[in-house]
Backbone as a ProteinNet text record, in pm:
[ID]
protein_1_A
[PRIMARY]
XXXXXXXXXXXXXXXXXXXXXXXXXXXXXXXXXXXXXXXXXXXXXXX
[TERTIARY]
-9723.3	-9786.3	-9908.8	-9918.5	-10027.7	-10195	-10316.8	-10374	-10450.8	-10421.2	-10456.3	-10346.2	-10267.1	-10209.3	-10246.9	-10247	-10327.4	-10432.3	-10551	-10662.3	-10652.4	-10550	-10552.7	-10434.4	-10408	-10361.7	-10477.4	-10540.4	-10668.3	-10758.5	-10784	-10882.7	-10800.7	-10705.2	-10607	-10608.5	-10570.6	-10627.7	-10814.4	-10884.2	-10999.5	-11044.5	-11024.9	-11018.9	-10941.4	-10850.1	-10750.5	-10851.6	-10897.4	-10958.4	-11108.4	-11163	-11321	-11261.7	-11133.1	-11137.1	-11078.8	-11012.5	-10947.2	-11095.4	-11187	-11308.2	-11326.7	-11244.8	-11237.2	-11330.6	-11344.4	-11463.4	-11556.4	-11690.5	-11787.4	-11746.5	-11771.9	-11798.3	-11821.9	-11922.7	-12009	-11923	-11877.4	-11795	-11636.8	-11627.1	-11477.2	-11536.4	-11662	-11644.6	-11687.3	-11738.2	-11740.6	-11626.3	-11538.3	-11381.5	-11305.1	-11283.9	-11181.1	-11200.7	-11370.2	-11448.4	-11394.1	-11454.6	-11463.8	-11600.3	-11657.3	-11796.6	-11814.4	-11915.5	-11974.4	-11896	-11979.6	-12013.2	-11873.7	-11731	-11602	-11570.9	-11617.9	-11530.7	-11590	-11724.6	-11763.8	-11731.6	-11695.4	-11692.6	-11537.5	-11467.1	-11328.4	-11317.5	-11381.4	-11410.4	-11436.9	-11550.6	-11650.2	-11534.9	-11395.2	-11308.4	-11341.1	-11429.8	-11501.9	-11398.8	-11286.4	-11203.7	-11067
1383.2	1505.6	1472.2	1532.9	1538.6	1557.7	1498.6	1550.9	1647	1757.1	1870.3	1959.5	1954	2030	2047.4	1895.5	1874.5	1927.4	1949.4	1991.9	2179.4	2203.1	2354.4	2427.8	2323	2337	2375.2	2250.1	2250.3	2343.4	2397.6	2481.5	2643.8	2660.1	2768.9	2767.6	2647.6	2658.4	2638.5	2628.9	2648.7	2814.7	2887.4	2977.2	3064.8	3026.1	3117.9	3119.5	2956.3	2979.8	3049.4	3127.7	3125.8	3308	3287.2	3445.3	3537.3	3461.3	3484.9	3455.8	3404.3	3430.7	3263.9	3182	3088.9	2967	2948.1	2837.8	2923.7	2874.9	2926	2821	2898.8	2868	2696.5	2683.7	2575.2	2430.6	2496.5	2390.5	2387	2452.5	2420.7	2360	2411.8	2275.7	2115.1	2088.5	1960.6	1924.4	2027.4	1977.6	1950.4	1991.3	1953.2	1954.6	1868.7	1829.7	1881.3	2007.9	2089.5	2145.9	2158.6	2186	2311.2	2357.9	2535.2	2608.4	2571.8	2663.3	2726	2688.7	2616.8	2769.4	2741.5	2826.8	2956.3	2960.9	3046.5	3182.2	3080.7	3143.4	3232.7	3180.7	3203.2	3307.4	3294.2	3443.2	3519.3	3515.1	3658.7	3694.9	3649.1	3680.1	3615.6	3503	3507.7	3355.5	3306.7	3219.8	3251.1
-4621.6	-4571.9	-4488.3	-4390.6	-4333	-4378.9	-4316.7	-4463.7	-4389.3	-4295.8	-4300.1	-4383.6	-4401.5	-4474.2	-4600.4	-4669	-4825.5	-4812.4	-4745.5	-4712.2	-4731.9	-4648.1	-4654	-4840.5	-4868.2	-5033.8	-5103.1	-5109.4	-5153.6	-5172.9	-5040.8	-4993.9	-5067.4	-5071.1	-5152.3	-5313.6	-5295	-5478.3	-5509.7	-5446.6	-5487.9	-5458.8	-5382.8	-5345.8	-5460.1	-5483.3	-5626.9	-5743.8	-5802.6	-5893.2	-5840.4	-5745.7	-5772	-5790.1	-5721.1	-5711.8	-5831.5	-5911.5	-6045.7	-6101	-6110	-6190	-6257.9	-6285.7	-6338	-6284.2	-6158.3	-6100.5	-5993.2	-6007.5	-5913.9	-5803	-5623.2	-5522	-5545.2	-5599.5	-5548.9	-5629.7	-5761.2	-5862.5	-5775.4	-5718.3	-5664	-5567	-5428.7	-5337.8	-5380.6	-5468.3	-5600.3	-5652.3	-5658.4	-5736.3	-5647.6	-5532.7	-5433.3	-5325.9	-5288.9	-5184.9	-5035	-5069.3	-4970.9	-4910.8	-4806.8	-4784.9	-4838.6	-4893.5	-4972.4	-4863.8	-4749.2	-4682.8	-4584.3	-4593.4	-4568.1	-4661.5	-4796.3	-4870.8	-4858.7	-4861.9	-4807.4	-4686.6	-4611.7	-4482.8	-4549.9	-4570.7	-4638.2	-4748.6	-4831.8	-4903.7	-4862.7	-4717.5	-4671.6	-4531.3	-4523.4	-4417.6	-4292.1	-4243.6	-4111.2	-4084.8	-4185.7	-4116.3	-4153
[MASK]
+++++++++++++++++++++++++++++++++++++++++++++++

């Protein structure tokens, strides 16, 4: 696999868990080294 693809997995399952309630923002970009501000942008719709 490509590793933008793994990258955008990633970025989906960190996103599942902050939004199901289970990991904060900041512990998922620490868990599946993603920048904050990446997921950020991604929760607030602006990517």
């Amino acid at each position: 696999q490509p590793k933008a693809a793994i990258r955008t997995k990633m970025l989906e399952k960190a996103l599942e868990g902050i939004k199901a309630g289970s990991k904060t923002a900041y512990n998922a970009s620490k868990t599946y080294h993603i920048p904050l501000n990446t997921i950020i942008d991604h929760l607030k719709g602006r990517r």
